[in-house]
N, C-alpha and C positions, 0 to 999 in steps of 0.2 A: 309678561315675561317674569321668569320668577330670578329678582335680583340679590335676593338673599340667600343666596347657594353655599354651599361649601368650598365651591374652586378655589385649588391651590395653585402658587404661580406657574405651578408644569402640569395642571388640570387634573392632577393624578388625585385620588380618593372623592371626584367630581362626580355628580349623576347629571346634573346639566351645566351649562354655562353660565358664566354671571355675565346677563348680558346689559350691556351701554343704556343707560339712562339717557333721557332725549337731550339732556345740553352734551353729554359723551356723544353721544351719536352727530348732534350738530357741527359739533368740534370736529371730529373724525371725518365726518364726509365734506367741509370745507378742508381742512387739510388736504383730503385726496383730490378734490376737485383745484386747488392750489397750485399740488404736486404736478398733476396733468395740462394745468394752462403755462404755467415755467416751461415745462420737457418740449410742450408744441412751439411756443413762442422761440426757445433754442432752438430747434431744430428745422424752424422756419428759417431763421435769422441762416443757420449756417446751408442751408439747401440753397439758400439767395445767394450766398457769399462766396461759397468753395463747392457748392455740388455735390455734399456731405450730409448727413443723418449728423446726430446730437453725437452716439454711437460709435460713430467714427472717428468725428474730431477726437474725444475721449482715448480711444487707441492709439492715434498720434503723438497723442499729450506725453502720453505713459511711453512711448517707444522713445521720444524724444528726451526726455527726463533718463534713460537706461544706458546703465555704463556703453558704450559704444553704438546708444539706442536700437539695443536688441534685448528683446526678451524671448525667451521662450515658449512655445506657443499655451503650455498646458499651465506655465503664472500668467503670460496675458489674459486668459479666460481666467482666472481662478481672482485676480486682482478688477476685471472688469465687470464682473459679478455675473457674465454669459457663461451659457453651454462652451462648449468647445465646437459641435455645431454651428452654433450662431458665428462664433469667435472664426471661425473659418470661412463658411460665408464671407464674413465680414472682409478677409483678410485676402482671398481672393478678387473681391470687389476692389479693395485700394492695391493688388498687384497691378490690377486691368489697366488702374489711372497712374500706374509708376511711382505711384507713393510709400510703397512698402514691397520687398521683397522675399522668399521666402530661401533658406536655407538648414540642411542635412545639418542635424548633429553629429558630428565626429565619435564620442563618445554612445552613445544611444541614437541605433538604427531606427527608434519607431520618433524619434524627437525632433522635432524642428523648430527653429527660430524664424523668429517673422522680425524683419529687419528695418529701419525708417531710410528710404531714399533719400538723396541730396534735393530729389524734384518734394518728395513729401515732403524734408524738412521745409523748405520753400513754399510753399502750400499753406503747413502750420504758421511759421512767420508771417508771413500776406493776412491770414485770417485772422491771427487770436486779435489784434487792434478792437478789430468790428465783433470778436467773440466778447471781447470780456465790455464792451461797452454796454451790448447787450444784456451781460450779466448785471453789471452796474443800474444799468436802466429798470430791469425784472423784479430784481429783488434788494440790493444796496442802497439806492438811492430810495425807495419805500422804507426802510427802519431807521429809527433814531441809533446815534450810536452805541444809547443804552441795551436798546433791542439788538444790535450788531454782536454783542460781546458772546461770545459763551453761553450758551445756557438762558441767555434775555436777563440776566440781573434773579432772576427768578431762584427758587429754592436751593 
């Protein structure tokens, strides 16, 4: 691969890519293989625990944290980093278990808010104990506090 290209940080005036040197490349593909044993191991933990995706807990978190823990449907997608597809999906799925409910914007006919029930606040409390243990266990309790800080101490 030819790594002495011209690419510029937005690729522009590039004829190829500068692509990853083998310690880049080793680095990069344990990172992503990382990234993917965390996401399962969460999402194990919370399927064990509340009968929830990783996904979900995360819309909870966010509905529960929102002034009146309501957000709107088109910032809960936009803050959850989903479609609005998916975010619906989603949001139909925790109507089903009474955990989130959905309502009409007054102002805007096409807008609705997706709501946090008393039964889902209840839900989120039970869980996050055994969520963030899990967190603790995953990835906290693995770094020093050096590693813990910002950035790793690093540049």
């Amino acid at each position: 691969m030819d790594t002495a290209s011209t690419a510029t940080a937005d690729g522009e005036g590039s004829r190829s890519p500068r692509w990853l040197d083998d310690e880049e490349q080793r680095t990069w593909l344990a990172y992503v293989h990382a990234s993917t044993l965390l996401e399962d191991f969460l999402d194990r933990q919370l399927q064990r625990d509340a009968g929830m995706p990783h996904v979900y807990y995360g819309l909870l978190v966010q509905l529960s944290a929102a002034p009146r823990k309501r957000l709107r449907m088109t910032e809960l997608a936009k803050s959850s980093k989903i479609t609005r597809s998916r975010l619906s999906h989603a949001v139909a799925r925790l109507e089903k278990s009474g955990w989130v409910r959905r309502e009409d914007c007054a102002t805007d006919k096409r807008g609705q808010f997706a709501i946090l029930t008393d039964e889902g606040f209840e839900v989120l409390r039970q869980t996050a104990p055994g969520h963030v243990l899990a967190v603790r266990q995953a990835l906290f309790d693995r770094l020093s506090p050096e590693q813990q800080k910002w950035g790793g101490g690093g540049r």
